[in-house]
C-alpha positions in Angstrom: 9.3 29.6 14.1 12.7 28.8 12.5 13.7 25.0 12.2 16.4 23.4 11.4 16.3 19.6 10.4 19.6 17.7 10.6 17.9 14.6 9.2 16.0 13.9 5.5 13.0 12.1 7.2 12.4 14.7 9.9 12.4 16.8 7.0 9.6 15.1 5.4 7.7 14.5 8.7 8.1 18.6 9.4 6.5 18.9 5.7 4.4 16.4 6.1 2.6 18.9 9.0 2.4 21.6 6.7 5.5 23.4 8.1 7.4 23.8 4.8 7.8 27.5 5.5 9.3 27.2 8.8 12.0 25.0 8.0 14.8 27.3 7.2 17.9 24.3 7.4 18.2 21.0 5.6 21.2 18.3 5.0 22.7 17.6 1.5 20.3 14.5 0.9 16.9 15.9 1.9 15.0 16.1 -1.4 11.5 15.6 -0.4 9.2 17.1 -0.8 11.7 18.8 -4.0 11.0 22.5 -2.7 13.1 21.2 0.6 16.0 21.0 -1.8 16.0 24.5 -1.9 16.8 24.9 1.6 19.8 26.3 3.2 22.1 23.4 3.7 23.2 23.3 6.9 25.0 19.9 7.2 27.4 18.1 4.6 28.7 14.8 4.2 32.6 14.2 4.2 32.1 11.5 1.6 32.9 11.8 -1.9 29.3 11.3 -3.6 30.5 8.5 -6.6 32.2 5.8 -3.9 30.9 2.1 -4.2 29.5 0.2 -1.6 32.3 -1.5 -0.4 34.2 1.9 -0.8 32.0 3.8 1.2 31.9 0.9 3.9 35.7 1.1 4.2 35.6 5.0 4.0 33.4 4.6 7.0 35.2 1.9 8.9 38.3 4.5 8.6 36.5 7.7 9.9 35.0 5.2 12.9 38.0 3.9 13.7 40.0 7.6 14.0 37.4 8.9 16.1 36.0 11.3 13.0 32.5 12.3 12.2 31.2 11.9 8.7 29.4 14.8 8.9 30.0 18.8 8.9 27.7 21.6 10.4 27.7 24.8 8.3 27.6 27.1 12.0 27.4 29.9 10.4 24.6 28.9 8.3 23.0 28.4 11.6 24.0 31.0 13.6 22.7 33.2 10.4 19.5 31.3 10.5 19.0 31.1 14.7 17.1 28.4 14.6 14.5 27.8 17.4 14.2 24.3 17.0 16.7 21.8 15.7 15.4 17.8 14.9 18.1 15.7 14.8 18.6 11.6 15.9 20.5 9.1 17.7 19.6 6.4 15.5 22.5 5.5 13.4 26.0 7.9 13.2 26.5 6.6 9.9 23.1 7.7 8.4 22.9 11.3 9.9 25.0 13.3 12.1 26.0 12.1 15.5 24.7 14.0 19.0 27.9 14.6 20.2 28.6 17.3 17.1 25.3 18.6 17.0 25.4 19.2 20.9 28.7 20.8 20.2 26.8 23.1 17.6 24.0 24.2 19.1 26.2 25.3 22.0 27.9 27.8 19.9 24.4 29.4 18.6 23.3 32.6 20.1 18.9 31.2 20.2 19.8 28.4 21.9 17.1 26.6 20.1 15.2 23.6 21.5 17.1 20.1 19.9 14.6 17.4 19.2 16.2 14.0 19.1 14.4 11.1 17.1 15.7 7.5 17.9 12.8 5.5 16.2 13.5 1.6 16.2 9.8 0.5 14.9 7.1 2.0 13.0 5.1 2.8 15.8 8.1 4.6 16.6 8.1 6.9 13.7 4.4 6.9 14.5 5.5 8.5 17.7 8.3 10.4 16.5 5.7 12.5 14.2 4.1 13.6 17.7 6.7 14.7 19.2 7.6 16.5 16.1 4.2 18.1 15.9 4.5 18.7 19.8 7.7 20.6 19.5 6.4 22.6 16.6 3.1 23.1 17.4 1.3 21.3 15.6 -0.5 18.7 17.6 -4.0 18.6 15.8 -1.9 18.1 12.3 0.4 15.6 13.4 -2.9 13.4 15.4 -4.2 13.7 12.3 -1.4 12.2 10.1 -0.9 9.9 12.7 -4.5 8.4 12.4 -4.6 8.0 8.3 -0.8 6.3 8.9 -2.3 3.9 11.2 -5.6 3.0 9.4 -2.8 2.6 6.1 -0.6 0.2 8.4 -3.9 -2.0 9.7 -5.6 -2.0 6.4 -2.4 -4.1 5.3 -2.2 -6.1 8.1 -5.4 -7.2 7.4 -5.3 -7.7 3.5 -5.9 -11.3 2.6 -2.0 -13.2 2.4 -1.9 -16.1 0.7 2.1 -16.8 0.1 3.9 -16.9 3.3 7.4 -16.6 1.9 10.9 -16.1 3.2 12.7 -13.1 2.5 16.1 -11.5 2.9 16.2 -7.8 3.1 19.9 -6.5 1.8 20.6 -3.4 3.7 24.1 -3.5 2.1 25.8 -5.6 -0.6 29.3 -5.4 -0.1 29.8 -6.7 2.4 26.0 -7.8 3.2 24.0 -6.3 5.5 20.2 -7.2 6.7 17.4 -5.0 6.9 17.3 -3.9 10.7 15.0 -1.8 12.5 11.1 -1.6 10.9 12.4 -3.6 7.9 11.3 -7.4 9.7 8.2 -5.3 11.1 7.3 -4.5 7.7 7.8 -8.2 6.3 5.8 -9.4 8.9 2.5 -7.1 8.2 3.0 -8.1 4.7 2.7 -11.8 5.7 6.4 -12.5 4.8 9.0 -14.1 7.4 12.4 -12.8 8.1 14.9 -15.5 9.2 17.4 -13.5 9.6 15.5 -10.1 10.7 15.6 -9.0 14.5 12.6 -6.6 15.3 13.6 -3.7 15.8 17.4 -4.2 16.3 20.0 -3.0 14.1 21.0 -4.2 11.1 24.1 -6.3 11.3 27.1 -7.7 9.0 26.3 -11.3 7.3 27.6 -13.7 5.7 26.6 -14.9 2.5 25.9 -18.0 3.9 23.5 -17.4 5.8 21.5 -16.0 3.0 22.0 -20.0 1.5 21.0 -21.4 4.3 17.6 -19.4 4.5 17.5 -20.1 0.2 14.7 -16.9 0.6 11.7 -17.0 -1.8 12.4 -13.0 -2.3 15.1 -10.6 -2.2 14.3 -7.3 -1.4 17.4 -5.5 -2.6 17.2 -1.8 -0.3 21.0 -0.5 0.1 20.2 2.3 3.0 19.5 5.8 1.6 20.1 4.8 -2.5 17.6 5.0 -4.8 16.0 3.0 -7.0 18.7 3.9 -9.8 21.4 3.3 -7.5 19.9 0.5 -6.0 20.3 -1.1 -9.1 23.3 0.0 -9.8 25.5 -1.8 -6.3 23.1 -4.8 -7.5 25.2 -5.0 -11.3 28.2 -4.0 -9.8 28.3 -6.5 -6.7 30.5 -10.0 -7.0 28.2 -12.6 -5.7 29.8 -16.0 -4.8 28.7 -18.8 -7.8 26.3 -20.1 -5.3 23.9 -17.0 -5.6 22.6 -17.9 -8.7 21.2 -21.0 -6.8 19.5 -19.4 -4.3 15.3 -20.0 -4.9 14.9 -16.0 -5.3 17.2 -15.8 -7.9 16.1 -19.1 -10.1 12.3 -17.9 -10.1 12.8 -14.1 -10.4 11.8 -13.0 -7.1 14.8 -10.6 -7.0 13.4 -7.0 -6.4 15.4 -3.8 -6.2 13.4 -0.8 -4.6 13.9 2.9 -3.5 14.9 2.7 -0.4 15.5 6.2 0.3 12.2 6.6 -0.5 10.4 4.0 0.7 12.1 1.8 3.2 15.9 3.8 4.9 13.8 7.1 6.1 11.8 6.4 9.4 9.0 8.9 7.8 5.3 8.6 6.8 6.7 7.1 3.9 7.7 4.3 5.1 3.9 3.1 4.9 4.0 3.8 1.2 7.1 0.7 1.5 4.9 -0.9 3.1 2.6 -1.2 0.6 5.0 -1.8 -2.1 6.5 -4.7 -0.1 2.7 -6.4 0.2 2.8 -6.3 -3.4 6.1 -7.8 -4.1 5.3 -10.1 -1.2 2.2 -11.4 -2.2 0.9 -11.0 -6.1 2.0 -12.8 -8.5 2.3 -9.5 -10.6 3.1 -6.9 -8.5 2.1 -4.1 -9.0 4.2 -0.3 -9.2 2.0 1.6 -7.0 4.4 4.5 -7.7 7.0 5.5 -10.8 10.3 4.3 -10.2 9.3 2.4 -6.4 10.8 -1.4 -7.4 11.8 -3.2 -10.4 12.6 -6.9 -10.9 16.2 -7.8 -11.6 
């Protein structure tokens, strides 16, 4: 079977079930596990690759507002690959190529391959997604199986002792500020945090920095969607905060955390359970561990 993946975490998920052979198309950001970076790329972005955070949010605004994609299909990549199964979403048209221009793709390929679409708002969600994945690709008895060590990883937290209950604000974005949408309150809540300004599984939405004072969060989780750790750090230096951030109760104990979120926390994959271990520990010890190299650091 010859796959195409149009997203980085059906990538993973299609690794994940031991079909690294079979996938035969990638996108420009999927680099894990490494070997998928040696994938034909089959989609591109149309975004220059060194833009800030408020440049690439304007860049976006613009290609929204003219009716353009920010994404390009390499067809004759695919038609030379004739894929038999192409896994793309509907999640977000900012974070992977829209329906509308993969339809129009897959029309124009001779193997009219099956398209699988992934629209996962929670993590049982991407729980599910993986089966559908496995389904398509046959391979139901792997993905039950990864399905059944996520879930025992997801209760096992849920049911680790919590003794701070503290507020948090996820920041999606930084300029301008966005909060963590989707699984992110999910994920605060099994780690025994609370989310003011969360909305389960809804998407993330433009705030004001006021409302981040109002909530005065015990920890910020610093997760711009698909940087990682490096750059995560990076928008952090780079941002202009108004004076009163330095007020705020995250920021005067040293409960500000930057993390990978491409890693950890943007890609609805299994690896979103690894986050979710990561945000337990940021959550809840007083030293926090690094369960991995290069997962969080404390700014």
């Amino acid at each position: 079977m010859q796959i195409c993946s149009f997203l980085p975490s059906a990538t993973e998920i299609l690794y994940a079930l031991g079909l690294g052979d079979s996938v035969a198309g990638v996108t420009f950001e999927c680099d894990f596990p490494p070997e998928a970076a040696r994938k034909s790329i089959v989609v591109n972005t149309n975004l220059a690759h060194d833009l800030t955070s408020a440049e690439i949010d304007d860049t976006v605004n613009n290609y929204s507002s003219h009716g353009e994609g920010l994404y390009r299909i390499d067809i004759g990549k695919l038609e030379a690959i004739k894929p038999d199964l192409v896994v793309t979403q509907e999640l977000c048209d900012v974070c992977a190529i829209s329906t509308s221009y993969v339809a129009k793709a897959v029309y124009q390929l001779s193997s009219r391959p099956q398209v699988l679409s992934l629209t996962p708002h929670t993590l049982g969600d991407v729980l599910d997604d993986v089966l559908r994945v496995g389904e398509a690709a046959n391979r139901n008895a792997e993905a039950r199986n990864l399905v059944s060590s996520l879930r025992e990883r997801i209760s096992k937290v849920s049911q680790m002792p919590k003794p701070q209950k503290p507020t948090v604000v996820c920041l999606e974005w930084l300029s301008p500020p966005f909060n963590g949408g989707h699984w992110i309150p999910e994920m605060i809540d099994l780690s025994g945090g609370v989310d003011p300004l969360g909305r389960l599984g809804k998407d993330s939405y433009r705030m004001e920095w006021d409302q981040v004072f109002t909530v005065d969060p015990d920890v910020v989780l610093v997760m711009p969607c698909g940087h990682n750790l490096e750059r995560s750090i990076q928008e952090y230096q780079k941002t202009q905060f108004p004076e009163r951030w330095k007020q705020v109760k995250a920021v005067r104990n040293g409960r500000v955390y930057a993390v990978n979120a491409s890693a950890y926390f943007s890609r609805p994959g299994p690896r979103l359970v690894t986050g979710l271990e990561i945000m337990y520990s940021l959550l809840q010890e007083d030293q926090p561990k690094e369960l991995l190299a290069n997962s969080w650091i404390r700014l």
